[in-house]
TORPA-4810 file (N, C-alpha, C, O; in nm, 3 decimals):
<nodes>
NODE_1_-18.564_-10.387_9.312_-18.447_-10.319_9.261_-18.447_-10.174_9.309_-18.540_-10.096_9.289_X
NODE_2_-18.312_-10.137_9.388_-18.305_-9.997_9.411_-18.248_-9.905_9.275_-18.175_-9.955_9.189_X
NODE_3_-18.284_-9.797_9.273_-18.289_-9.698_9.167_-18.274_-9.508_9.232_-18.367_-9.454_9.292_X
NODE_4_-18.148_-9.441_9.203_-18.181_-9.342_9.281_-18.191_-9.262_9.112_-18.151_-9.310_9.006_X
NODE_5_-18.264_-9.121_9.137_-18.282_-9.024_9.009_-18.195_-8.942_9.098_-18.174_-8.947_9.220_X
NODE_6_-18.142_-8.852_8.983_-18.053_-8.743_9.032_-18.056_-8.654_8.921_-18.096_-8.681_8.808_X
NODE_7_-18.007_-8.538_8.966_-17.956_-8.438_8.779_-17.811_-8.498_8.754_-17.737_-8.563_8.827_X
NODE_8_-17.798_-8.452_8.619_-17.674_-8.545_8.558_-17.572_-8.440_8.597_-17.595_-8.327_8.639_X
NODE_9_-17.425_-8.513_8.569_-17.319_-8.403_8.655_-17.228_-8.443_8.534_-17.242_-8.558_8.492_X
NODE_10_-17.120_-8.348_8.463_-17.022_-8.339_8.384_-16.932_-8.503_8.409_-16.881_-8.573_8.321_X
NODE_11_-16.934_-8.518_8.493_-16.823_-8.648_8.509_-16.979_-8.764_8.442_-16.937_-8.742_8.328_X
NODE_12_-17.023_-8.797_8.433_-17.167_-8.877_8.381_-17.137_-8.862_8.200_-17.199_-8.941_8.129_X
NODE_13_-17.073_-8.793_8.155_-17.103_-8.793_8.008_-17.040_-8.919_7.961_-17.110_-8.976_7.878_X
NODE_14_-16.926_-8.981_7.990_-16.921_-9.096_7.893_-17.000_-9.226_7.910_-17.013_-9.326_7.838_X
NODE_15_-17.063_-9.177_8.066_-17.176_-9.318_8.088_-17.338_-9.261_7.990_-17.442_-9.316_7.955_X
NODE_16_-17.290_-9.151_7.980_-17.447_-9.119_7.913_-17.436_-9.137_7.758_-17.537_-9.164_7.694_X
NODE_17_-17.325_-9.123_7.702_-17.320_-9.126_7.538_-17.345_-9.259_7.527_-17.440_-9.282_7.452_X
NODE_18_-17.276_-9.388_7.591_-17.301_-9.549_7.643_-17.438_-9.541_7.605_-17.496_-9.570_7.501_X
NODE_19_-17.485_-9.486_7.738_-17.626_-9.516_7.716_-17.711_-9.520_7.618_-17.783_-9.617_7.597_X
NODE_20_-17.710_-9.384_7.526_-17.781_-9.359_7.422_-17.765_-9.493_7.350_-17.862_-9.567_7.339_X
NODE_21_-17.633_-9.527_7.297_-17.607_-9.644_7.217_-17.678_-9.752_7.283_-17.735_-9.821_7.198_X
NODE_22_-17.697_-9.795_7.406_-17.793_-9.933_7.402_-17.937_-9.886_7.396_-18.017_-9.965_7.346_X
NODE_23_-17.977_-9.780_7.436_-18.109_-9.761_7.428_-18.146_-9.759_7.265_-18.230_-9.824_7.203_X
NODE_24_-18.046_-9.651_7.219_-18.083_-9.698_7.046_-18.100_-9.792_7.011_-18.197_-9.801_6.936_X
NODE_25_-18.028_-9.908_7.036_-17.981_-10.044_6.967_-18.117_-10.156_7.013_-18.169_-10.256_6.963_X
NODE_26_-18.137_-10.073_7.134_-18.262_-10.143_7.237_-18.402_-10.145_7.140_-18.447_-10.250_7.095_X
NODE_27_-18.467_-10.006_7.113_-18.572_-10.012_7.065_-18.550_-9.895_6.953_-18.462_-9.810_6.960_X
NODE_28_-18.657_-9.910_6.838_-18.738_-9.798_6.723_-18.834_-9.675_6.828_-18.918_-9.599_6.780_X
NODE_29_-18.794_-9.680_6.988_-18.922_-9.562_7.031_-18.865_-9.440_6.980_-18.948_-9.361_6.935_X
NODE_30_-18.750_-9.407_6.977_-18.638_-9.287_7.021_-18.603_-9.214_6.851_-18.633_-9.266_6.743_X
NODE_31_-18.540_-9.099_6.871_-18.520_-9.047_6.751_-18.406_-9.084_6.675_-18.373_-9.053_6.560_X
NODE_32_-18.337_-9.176_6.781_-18.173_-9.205_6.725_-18.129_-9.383_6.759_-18.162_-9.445_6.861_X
NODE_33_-18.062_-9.428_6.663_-18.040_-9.566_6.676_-17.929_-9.611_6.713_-17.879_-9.532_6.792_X
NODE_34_-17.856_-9.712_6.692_-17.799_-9.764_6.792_-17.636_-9.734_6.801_-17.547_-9.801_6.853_X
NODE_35_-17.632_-9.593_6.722_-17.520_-9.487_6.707_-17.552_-9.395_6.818_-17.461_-9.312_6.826_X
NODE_36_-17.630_-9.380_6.892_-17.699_-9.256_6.952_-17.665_-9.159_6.925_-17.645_-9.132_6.807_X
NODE_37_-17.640_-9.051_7.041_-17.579_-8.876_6.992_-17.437_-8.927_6.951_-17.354_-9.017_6.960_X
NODE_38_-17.478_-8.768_6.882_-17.321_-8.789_6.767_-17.201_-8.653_6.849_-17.114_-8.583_6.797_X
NODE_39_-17.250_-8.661_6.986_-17.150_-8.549_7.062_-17.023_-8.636_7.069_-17.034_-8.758_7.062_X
NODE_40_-16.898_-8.576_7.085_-16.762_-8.645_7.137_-16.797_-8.620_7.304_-16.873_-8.546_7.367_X
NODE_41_-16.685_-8.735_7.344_-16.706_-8.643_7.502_-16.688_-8.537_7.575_-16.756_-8.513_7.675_X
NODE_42_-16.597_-8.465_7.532_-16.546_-8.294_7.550_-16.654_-8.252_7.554_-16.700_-8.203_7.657_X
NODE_43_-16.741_-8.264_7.412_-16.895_-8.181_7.353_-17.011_-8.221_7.499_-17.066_-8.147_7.581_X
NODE_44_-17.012_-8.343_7.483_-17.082_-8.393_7.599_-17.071_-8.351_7.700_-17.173_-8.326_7.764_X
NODE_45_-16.955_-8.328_7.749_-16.915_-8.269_7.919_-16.951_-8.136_7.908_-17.011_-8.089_8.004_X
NODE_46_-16.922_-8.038_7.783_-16.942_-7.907_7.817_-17.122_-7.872_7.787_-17.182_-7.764_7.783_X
NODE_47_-17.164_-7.996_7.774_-17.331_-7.937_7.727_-17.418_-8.011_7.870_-17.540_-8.013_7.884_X
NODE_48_-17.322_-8.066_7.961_-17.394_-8.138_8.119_-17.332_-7.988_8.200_-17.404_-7.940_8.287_X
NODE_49_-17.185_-7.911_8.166_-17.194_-7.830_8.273_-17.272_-7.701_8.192_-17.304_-7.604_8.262_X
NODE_50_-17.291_-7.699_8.095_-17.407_-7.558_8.055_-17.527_-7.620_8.124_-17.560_-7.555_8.223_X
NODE_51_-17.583_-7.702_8.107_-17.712_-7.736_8.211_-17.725_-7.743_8.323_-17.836_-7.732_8.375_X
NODE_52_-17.633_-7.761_8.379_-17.645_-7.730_8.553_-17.622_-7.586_8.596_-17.598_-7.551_8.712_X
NODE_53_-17.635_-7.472_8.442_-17.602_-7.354_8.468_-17.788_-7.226_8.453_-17.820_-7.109_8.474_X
NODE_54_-17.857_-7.371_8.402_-17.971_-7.337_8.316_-18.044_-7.330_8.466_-18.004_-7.386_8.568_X
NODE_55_-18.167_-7.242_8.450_-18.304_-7.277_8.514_-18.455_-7.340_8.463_-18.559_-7.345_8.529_X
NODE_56_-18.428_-7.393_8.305_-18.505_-7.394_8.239_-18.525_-7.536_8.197_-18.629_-7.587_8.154_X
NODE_57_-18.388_-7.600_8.218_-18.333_-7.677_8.164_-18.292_-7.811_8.234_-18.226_-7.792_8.336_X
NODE_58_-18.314_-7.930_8.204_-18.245_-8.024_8.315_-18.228_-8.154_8.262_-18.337_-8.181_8.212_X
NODE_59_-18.162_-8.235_8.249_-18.094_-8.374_8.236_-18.081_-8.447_8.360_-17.986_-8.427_8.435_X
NODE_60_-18.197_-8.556_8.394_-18.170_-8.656_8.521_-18.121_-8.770_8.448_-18.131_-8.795_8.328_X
NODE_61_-18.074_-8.826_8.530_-18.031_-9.000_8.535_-18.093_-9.090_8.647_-18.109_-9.062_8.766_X
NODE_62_-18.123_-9.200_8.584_-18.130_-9.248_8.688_-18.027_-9.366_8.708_-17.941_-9.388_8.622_X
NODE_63_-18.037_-9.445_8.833_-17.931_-9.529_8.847_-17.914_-9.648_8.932_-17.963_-9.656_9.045_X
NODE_64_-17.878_-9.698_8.902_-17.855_-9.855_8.950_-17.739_-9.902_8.978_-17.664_-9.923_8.882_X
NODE_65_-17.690_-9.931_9.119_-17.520_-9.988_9.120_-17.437_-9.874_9.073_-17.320_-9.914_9.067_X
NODE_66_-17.445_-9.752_9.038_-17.372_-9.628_9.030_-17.343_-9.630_8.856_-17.261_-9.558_8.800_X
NODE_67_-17.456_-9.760_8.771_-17.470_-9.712_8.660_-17.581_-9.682_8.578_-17.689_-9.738_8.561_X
NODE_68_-17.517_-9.557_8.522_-17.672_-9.504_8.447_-17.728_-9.587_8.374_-17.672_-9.641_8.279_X
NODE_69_-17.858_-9.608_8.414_-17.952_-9.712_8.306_-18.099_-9.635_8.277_-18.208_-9.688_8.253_X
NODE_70_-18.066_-9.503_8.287_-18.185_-9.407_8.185_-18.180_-9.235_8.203_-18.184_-9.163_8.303_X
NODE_71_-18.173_-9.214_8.102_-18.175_-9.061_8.089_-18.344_-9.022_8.076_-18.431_-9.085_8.015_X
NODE_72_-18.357_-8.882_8.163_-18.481_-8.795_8.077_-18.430_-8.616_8.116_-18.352_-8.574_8.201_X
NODE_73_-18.516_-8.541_8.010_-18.454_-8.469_7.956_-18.589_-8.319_8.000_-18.706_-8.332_7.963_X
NODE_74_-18.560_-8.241_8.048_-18.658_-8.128_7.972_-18.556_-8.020_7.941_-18.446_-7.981_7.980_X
NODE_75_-18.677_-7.983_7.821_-18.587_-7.823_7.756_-18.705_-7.758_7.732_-18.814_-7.814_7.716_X
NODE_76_-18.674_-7.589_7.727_-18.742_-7.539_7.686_-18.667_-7.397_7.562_-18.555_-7.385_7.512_X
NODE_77_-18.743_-7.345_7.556_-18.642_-7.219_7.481_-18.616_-7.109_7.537_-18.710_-7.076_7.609_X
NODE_78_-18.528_-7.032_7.536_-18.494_-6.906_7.596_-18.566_-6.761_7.534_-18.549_-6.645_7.571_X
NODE_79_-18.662_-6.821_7.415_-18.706_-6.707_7.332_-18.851_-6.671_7.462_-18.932_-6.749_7.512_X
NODE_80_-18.834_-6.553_7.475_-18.977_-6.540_7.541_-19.109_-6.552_7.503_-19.203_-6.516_7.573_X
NODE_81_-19.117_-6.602_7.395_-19.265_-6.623_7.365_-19.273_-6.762_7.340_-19.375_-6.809_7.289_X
NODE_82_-19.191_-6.822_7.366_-19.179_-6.996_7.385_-19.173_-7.025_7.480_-19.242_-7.124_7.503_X
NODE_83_-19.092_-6.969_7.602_-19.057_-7.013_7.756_-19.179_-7.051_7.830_-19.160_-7.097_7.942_X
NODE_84_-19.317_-7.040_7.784_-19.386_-7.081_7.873_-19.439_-7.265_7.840_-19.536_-7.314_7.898_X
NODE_85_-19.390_-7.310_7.782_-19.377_-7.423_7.756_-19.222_-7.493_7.741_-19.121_-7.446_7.688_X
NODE_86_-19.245_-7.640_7.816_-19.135_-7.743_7.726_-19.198_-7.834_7.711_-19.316_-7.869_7.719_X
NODE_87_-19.001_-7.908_7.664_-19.053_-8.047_7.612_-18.964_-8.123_7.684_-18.860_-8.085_7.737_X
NODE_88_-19.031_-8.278_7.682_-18.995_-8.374_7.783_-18.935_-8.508_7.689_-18.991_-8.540_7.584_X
NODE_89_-18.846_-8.560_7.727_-18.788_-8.705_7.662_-18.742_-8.770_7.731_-18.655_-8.721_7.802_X
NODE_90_-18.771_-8.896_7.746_-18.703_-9.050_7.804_-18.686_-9.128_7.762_-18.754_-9.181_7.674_X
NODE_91_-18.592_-9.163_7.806_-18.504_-9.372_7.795_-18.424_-9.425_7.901_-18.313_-9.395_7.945_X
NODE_92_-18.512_-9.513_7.930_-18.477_-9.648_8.034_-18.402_-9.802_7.964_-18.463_-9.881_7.891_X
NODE_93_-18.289_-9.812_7.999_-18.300_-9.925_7.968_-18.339_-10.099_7.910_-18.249_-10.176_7.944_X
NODE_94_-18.414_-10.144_7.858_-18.493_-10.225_7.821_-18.493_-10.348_7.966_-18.589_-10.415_8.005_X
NODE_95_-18.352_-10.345_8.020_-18.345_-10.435_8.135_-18.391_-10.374_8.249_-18.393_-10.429_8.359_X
NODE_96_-18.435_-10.245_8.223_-18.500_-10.192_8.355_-18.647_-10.126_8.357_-18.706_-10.053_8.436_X
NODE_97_-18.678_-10.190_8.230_-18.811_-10.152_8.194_-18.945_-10.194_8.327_-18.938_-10.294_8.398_X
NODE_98_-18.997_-10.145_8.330_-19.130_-10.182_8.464_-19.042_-10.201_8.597_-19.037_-10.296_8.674_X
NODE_99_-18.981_-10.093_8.598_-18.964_-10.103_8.745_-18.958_-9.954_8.831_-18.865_-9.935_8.910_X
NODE_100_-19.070_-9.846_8.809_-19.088_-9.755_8.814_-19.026_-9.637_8.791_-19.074_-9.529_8.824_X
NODE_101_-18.855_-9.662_8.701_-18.762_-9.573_8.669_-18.852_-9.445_8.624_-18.852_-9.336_8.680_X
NODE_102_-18.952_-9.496_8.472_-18.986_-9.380_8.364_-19.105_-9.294_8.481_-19.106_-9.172_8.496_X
NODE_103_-19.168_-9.357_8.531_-19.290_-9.354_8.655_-19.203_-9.189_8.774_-19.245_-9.088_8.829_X
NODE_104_-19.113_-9.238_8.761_-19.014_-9.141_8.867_-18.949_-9.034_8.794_-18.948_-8.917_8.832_X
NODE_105_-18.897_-9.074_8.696_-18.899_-8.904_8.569_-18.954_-8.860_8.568_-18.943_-8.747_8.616_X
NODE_106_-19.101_-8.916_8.500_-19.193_-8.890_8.490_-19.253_-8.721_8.606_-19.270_-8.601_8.589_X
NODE_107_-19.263_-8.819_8.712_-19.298_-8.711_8.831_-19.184_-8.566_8.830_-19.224_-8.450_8.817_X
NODE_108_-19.035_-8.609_8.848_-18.952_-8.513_8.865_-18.922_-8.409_8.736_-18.864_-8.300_8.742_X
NODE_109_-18.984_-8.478_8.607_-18.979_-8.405_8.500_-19.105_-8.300_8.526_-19.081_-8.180_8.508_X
NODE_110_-19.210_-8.330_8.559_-19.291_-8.224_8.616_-19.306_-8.133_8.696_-19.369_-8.027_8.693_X
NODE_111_-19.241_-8.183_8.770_-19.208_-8.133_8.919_-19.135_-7.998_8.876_-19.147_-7.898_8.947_X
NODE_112_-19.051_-7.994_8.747_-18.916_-7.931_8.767_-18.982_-7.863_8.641_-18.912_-7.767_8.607_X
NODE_113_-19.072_-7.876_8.575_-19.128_-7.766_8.468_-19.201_-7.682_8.571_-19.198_-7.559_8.577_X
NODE_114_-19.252_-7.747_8.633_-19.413_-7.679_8.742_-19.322_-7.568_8.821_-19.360_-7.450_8.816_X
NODE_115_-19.183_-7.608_8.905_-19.177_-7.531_9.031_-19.017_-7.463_8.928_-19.024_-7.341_8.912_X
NODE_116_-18.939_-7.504_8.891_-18.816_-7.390_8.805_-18.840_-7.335_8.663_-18.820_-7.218_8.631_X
NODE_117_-18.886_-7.430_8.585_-18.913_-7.355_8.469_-19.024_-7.294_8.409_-19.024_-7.249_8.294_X
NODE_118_-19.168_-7.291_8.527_-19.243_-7.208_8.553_-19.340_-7.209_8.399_-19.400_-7.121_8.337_X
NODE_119_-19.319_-7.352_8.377_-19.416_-7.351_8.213_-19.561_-7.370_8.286_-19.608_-7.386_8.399_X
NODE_120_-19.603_-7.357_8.145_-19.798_-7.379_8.169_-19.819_-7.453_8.059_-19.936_-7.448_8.020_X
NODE_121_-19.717_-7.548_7.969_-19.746_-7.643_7.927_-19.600_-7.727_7.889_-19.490_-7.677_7.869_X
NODE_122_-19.646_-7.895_7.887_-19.522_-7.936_7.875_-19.588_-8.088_7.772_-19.676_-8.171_7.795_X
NODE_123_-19.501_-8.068_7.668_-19.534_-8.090_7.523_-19.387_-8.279_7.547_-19.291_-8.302_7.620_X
NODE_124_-19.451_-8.346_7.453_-19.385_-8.485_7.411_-19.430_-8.537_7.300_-19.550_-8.526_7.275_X
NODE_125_-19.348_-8.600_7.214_-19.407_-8.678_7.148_-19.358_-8.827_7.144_-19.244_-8.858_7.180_X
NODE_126_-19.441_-8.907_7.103_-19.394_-9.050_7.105_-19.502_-9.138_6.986_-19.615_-9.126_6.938_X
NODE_127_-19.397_-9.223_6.979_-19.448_-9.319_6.836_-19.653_-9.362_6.896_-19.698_-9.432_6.987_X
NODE_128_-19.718_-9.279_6.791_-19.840_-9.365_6.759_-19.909_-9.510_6.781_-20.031_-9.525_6.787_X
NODE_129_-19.795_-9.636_6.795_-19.814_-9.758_6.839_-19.747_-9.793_6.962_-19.780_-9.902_7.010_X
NODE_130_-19.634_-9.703_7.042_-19.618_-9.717_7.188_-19.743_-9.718_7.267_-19.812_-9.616_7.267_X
NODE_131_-19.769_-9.791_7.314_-19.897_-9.840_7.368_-19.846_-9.795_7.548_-19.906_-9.714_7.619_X
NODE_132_-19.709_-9.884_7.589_-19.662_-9.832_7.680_-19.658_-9.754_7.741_-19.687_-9.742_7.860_X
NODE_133_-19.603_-9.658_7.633_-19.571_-9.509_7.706_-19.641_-9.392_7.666_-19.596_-9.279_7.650_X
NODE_134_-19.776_-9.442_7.647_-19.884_-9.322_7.582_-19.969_-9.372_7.732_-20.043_-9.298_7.796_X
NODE_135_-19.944_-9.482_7.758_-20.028_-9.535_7.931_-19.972_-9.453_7.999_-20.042_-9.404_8.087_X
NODE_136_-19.832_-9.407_7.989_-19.816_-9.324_8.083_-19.817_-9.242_8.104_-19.829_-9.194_8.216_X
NODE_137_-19.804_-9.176_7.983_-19.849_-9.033_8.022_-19.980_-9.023_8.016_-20.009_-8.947_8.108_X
NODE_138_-20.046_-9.045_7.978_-20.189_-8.996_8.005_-20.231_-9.035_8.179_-20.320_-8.981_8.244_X
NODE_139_-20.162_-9.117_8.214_-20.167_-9.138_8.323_-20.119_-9.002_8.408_-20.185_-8.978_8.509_X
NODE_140_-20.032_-8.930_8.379_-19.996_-8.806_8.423_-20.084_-8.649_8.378_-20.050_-8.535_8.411_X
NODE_141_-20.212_-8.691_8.289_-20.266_-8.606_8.236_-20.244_-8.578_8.096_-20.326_-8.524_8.022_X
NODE_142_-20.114_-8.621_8.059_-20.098_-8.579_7.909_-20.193_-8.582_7.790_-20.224_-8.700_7.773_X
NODE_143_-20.240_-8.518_7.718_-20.374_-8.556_7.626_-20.312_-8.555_7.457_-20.238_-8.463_7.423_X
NODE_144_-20.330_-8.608_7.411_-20.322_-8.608_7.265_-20.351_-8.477_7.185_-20.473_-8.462_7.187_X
NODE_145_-20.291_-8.372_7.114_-20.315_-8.311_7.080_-20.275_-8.263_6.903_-20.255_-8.153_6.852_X
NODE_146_-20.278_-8.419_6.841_-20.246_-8.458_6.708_-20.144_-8.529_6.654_-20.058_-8.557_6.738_X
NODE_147_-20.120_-8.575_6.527_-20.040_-8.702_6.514_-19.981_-8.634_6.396_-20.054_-8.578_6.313_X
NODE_148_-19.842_-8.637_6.385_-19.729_-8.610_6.265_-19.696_-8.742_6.187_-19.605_-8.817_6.222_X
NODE_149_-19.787_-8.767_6.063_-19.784_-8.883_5.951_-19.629_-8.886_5.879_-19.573_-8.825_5.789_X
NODE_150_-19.597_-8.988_5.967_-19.421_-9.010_5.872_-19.312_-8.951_5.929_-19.206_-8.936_5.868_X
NODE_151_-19.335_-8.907_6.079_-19.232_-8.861_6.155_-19.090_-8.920_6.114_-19.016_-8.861_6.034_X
NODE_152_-19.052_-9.065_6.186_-18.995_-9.115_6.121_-18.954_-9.217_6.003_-19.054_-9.261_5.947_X
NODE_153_-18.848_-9.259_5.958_-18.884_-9.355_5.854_-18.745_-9.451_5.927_-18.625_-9.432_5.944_X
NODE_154_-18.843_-9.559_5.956_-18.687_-9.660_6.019_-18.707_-9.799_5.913_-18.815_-9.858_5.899_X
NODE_155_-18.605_-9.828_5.857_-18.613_-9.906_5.783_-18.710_-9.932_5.641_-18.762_-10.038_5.606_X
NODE_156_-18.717_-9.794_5.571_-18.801_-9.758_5.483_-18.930_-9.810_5.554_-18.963_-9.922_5.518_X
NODE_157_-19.003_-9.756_5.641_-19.091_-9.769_5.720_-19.146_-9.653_5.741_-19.082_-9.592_5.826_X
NODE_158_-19.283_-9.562_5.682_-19.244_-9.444_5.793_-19.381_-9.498_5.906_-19.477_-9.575_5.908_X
NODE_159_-19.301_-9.384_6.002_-19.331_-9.385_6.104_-19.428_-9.257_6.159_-19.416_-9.138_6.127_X
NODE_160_-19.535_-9.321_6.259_-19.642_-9.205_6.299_-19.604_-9.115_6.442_-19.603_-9.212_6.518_X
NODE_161_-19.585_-9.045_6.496_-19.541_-8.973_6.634_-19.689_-8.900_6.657_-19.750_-8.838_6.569_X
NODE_162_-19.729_-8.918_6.779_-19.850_-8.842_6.856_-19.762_-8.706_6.912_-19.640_-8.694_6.922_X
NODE_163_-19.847_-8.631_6.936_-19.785_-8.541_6.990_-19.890_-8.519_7.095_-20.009_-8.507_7.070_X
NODE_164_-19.816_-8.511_7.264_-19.931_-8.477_7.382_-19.880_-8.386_7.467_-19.760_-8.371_7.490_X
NODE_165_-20.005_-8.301_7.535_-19.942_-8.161_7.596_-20.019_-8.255_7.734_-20.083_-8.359_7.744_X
NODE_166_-19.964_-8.140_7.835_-19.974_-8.149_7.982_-20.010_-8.006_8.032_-19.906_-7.949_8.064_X
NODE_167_-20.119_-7.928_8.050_-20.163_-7.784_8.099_-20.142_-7.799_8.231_-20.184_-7.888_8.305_X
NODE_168_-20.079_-7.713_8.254_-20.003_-7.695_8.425_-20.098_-7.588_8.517_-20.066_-7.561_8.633_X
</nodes>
């Protein structure tokens, strides 16, 4: 399967709000369910062209057949005593799971803290029993650096989130 990554572009927002909704609906990894973001599309379009305005900041897609089937995300803060760190988030598709999409964020999400947003650490968290995607990042170096008891609660469930840094 071909797959190109790109940064996301203002015309992409109503394929990306889409998205959120199946990835929610897809799995319990993510912070939001199968409502995803609660932006309209106006909101959406004007928060893809503030990011292509950022250096700090970036939203890729990736893509298949010219449709988005995964977002990842870095942010950081504009406060200067935060800017030397971000944070990183992904979702792939469930139909495009293992086919090196998150593997290729992965890299360009680093790539793009390391060489534009000039952090010296880049922070994630993910559910405690993702087995998956704790392989992967540590595969990228990420290390565990403590666990938030009850992050979420999905289905009167709560839920455990690891939290792992990456020293640049």
């Amino acid at each position: 399967m071909d797959f190109k990554i790109r940064e996301a572009l203002p015309k992409d927002a109503e394929q990306i709000l889409l998205h959120t909704k199946i990835c929610g609906g897809e799995t319990d990894n993510l912070s939001y369910g199968e409502e995803g973001f609660s932006f309209t599309l106006k909101q959406e379009t004007l928060f893809l062209e503030n990011l292509l305005k950022s250096h700090n900041q970036i939203l890729f897609v990736a893509e298949v057949d010219n449709k988005i089937v995964g977002t990842a995300n870095y942010t950081t803060s504009n406060i200067k005593r935060l800017s030397h760190r971000g944070s990183i988030g992904l979702c792939v598709q469930r139909a495009y799971w293992n086919q090196g999409i998150a593997t290729s964020f992965m890299e360009n999400l680093i790539k793009f803290g390391k060489e534009e947003a000039k952090a010296k650490i880049i922070s994630l968290g993910v559910r405690s029993d993702n087995e998956a995607a704790i392989h992967l990042y540590k595969k990228f170096g990420f290390e565990k650096i403590g666990t938030f008891e009850g992050y979420y609660e999905i289905d009167n469930e709560l839920i455990d989130v690891d939290y792992m840094n990456l020293k640049l």
